[in-house]
C-alpha positions in Angstrom: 71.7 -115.4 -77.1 69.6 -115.5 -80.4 68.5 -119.2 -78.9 67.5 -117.6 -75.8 65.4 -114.5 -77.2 63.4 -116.7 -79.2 62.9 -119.0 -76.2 61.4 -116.0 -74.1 59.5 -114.7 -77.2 57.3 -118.6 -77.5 56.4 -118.3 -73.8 55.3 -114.8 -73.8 53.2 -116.0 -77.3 52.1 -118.9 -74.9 51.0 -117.4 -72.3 49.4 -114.4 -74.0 47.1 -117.1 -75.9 46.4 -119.0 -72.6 45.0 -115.7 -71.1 43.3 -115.2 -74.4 41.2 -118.3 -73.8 40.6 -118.1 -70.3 39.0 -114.9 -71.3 36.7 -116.0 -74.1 35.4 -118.8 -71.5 34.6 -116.4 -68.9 33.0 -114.0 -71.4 30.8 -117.2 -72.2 29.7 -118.0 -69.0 26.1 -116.8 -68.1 26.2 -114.2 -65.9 24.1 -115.7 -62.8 21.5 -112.5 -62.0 20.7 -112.1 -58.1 17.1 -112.5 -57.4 16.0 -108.5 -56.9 12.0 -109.0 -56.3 11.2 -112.5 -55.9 7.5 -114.7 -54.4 8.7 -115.9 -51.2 5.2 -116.9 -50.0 1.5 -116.4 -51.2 -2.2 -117.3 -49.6 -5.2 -117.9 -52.2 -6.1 -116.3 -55.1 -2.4 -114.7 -56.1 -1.8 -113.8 -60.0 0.9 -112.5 -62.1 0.6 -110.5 -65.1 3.6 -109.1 -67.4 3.8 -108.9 -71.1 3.2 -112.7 -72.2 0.4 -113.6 -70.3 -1.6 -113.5 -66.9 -0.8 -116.6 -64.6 -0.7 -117.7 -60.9 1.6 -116.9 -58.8 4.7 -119.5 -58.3 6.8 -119.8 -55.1 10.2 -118.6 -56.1 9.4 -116.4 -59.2 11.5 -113.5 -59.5 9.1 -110.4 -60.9 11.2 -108.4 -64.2 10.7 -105.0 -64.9 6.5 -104.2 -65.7 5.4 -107.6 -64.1 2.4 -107.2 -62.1 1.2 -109.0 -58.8 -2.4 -109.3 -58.1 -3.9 -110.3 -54.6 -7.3 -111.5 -54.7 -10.2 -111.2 -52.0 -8.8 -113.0 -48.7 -5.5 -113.5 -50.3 -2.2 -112.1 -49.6 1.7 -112.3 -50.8 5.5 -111.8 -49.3 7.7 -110.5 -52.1 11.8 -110.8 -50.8 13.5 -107.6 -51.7 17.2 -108.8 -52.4 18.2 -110.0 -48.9 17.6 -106.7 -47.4 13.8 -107.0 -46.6 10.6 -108.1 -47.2 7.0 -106.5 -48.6 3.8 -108.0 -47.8 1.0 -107.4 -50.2 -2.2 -107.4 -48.5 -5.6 -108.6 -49.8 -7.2 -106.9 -53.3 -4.3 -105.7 -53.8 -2.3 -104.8 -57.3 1.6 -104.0 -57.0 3.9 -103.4 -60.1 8.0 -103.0 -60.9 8.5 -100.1 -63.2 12.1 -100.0 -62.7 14.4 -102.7 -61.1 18.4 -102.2 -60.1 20.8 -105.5 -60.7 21.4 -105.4 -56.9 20.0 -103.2 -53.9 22.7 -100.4 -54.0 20.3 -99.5 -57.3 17.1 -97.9 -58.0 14.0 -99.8 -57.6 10.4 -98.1 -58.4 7.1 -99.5 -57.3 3.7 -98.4 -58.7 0.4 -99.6 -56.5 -2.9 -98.1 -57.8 -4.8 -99.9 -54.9 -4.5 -102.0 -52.2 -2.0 -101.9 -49.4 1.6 -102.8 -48.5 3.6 -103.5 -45.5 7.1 -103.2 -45.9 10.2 -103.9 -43.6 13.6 -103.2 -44.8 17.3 -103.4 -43.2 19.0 -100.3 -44.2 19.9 -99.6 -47.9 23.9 -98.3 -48.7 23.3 -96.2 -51.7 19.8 -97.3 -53.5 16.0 -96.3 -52.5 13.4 -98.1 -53.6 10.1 -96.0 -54.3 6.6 -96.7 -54.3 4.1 -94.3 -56.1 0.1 -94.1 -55.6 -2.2 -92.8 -57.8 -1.7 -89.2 -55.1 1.8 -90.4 -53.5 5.5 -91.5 -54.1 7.0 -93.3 -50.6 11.1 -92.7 -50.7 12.7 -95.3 -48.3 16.2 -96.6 -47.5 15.6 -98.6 -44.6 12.4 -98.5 -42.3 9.4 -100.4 -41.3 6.1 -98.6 -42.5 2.1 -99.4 -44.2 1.1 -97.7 -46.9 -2.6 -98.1 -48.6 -4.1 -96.6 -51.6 -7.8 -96.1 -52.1 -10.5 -94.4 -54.3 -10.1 -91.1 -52.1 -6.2 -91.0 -51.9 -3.3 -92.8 -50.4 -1.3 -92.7 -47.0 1.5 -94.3 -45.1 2.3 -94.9 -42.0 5.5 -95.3 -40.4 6.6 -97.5 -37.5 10.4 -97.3 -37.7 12.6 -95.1 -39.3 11.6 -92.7 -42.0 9.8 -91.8 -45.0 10.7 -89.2 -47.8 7.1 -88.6 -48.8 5.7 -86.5 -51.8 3.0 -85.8 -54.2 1.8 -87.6 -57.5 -0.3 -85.3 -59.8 -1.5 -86.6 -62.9 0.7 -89.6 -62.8 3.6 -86.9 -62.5 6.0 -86.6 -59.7 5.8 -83.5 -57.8 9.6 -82.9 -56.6 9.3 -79.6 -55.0 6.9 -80.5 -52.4 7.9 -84.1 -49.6 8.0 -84.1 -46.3 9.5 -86.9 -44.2 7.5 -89.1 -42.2 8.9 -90.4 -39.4 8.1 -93.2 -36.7 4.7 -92.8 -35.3 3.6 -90.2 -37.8 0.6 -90.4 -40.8 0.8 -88.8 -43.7 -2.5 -88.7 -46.0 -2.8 -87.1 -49.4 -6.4 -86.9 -50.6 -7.4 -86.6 -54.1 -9.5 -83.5 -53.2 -6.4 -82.1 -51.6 -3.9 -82.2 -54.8 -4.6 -78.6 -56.4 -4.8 -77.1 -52.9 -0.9 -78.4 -52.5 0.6 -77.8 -55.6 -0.6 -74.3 -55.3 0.6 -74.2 -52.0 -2.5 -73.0 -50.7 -2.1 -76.1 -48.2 1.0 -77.5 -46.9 2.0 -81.2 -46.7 2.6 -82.6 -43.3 3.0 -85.7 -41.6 0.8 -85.9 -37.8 1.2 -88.0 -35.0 -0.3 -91.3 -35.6 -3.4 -92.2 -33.4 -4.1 -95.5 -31.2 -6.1 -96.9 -34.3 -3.6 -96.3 -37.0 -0.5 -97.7 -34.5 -2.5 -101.4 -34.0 -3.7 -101.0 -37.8 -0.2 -101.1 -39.1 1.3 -103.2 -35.9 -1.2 -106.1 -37.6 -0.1 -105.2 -41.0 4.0 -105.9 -39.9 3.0 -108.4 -37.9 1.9 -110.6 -40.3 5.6 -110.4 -41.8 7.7 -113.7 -40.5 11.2 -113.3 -41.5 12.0 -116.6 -40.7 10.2 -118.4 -43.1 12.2 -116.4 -45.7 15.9 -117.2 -47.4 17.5 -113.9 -46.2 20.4 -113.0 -44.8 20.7 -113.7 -40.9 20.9 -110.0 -39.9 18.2 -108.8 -41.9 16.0 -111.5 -40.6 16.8 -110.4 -37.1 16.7 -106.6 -38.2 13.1 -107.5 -39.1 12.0 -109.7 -36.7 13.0 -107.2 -33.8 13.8 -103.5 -34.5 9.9 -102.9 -35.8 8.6 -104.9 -33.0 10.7 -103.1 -30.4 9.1 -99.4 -32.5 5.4 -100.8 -32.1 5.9 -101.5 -28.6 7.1 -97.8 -27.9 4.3 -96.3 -29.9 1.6 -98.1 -27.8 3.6 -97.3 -24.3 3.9 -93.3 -25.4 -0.1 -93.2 -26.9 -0.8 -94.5 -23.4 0.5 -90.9 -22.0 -2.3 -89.2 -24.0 -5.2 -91.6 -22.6 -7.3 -90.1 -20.5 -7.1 -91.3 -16.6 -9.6 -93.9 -15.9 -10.1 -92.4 -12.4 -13.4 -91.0 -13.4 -14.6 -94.4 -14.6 -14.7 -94.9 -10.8 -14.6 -92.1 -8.8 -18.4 -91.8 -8.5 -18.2 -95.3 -6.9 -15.8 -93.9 -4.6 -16.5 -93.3 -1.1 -15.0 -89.5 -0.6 -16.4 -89.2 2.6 -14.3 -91.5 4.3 -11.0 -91.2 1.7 -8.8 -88.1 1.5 -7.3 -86.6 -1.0 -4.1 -88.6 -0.7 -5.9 -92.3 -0.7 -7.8 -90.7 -4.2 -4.3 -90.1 -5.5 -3.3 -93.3 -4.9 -6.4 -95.7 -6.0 -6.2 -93.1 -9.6 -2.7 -93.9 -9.8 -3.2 -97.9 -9.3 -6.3 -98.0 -11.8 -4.4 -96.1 -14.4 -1.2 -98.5 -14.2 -3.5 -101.2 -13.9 -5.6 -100.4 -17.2 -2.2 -99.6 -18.8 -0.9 -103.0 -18.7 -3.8 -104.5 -19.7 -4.0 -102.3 -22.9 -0.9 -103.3 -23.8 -1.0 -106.8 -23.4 -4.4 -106.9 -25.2 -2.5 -104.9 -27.8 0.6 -107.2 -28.0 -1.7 -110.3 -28.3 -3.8 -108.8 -31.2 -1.8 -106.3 -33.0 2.2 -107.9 -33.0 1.7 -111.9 -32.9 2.3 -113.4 -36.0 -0.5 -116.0 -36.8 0.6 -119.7 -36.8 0.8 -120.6 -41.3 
């Protein structure tokens, strides 16, 4: 019995050490860190700039916390965000991290003091990511929106799904006044316009997004091509589709709110020898007709994504 207690005693010993070990080796082994913000894809003159020094741009960089991306004049950049999505800086452009999460359920914080973004993300679980403006912070979980920064103030436009949209005063966050943006709506916050909203002398509110601004930011999203990106195969259809499928609506419901093209031609019209009924019918036929050919013309110029 003794024999046999002492037997049972080594291999509990043994095995405790064994477990021991296996532990200090894992404890060892470098923790591999997913890429959060990384260059996926750059055109001319495309710089970074973080605490050791100001560089170009390198395909496959990952961008740590206060690294800053610089577009130059004609020059433009796609930044992967984990696999969930892609942002595309556009052209004189300056984008930085102030905060980055270890995976996508976290926090991530975006400032931009100028320039403009398109962004396109598959729907986040629990994170946000947030991009501020020199006048606006942009809270998203999953959408398909343009926003752009200038001397005057900032705006974004969404194309699919929703924005949680607020004011920046003073570099401070103003938490007590957002409004969500949602697809096919603009929301602008002018410099001149900050005192009037924080005391609520003006309210904040997102309006329907005209013809212009719906081609402007179909052009910005179109020049995103998931494909060329290492993501994960339903985000790169989530991207490649859904905001296409949003843009497409958006032109097809701003053609409701054209006006009819029947007096484009009804002086030409003979009314003398057509009634009422054959008018009807020719306005009908010219409005359908001009409506197709808006889209297409809108298609071709404002979704296609331009051969690299």
């Amino acid at each position: 019995m003794k024999n046999f207690l002492t037997t049972v005693l080594i291999l509990i010993f043994t095995v405790s050490c064994q477990n021991s070990t296996e532990s200090e080796k894992k404890s060892d082994e470098p923790v591999v860190k997913k890429a959060g913000i990384k260059i996926a894809f750059s055109i001319g003159e495309v710089t970074i700039k973080d605490k050791a020094d100001t560089r170009k741009a390198v395909l496959g960089e990952i961008l740590e916390e206060g690294s800053t991306i610089i577009t130059g004049e004609k020059s433009t950049a796609d930044l992967t965000f984990f696999d969930t999505g892609i942002i595309h800086i556009a052209e004189n452009s300056t984008l930085s991290v102030s905060e980055i999460s270890s995976d996508a359920d976290g926090s991530t914080g975006l400032d931009m003091p100028t320039g403009k973004a398109a962004l396109t993300l598959s729907k986040l679980k629990n994170g946000d990511l947030k991009i501020k403006t020199p006048t606006m912070v942009a809270a998203v979980r999953g959408t398909a929106f343009v926003i752009e920064t200038t001397k005057t103030g900032s705006a974004v436009s969404v194309v699919q799904g929703a924005v949680e949209t607020g004011i920046i005063d003073s570099g401070t966050e103003k938490s007590n006044i957002t409004v969500m943006t949602n697809a096919g709506e603009k929301t602008t916050v002018k410099k001149s316009d900050i005192s009037a909203y924080t005391s609520a002398k003006k309210e904040l509110k997102p309006v329907k997004m005209k013809r212009p601004d719906i081609v402007i930011a179909s052009k910005e999203l179109g020049l995103i091509d998931a494909n060329r990106h290492d993501l994960d195969p339903e985000t790169v259809e989530y991207i490649s589709e859904e905001p296409v499928k949003s843009i497409e609506k958006l032109l097809e419901e701003s053609e409701k709110s054209l006006p009819s093209p029947m007096h484009d031609k009804e002086e030409n019209m003979d009314t003398s020898e057509i009634d009422k009924a054959a008018r009807e019918a020719e306005a009908k036929r010219l409005k359908e007709e001009r409506r197709k050919k808006r889209i297409e013309t809108a298609k071709e110029s404002a979704i296609a994504v331009p051969a690299m």
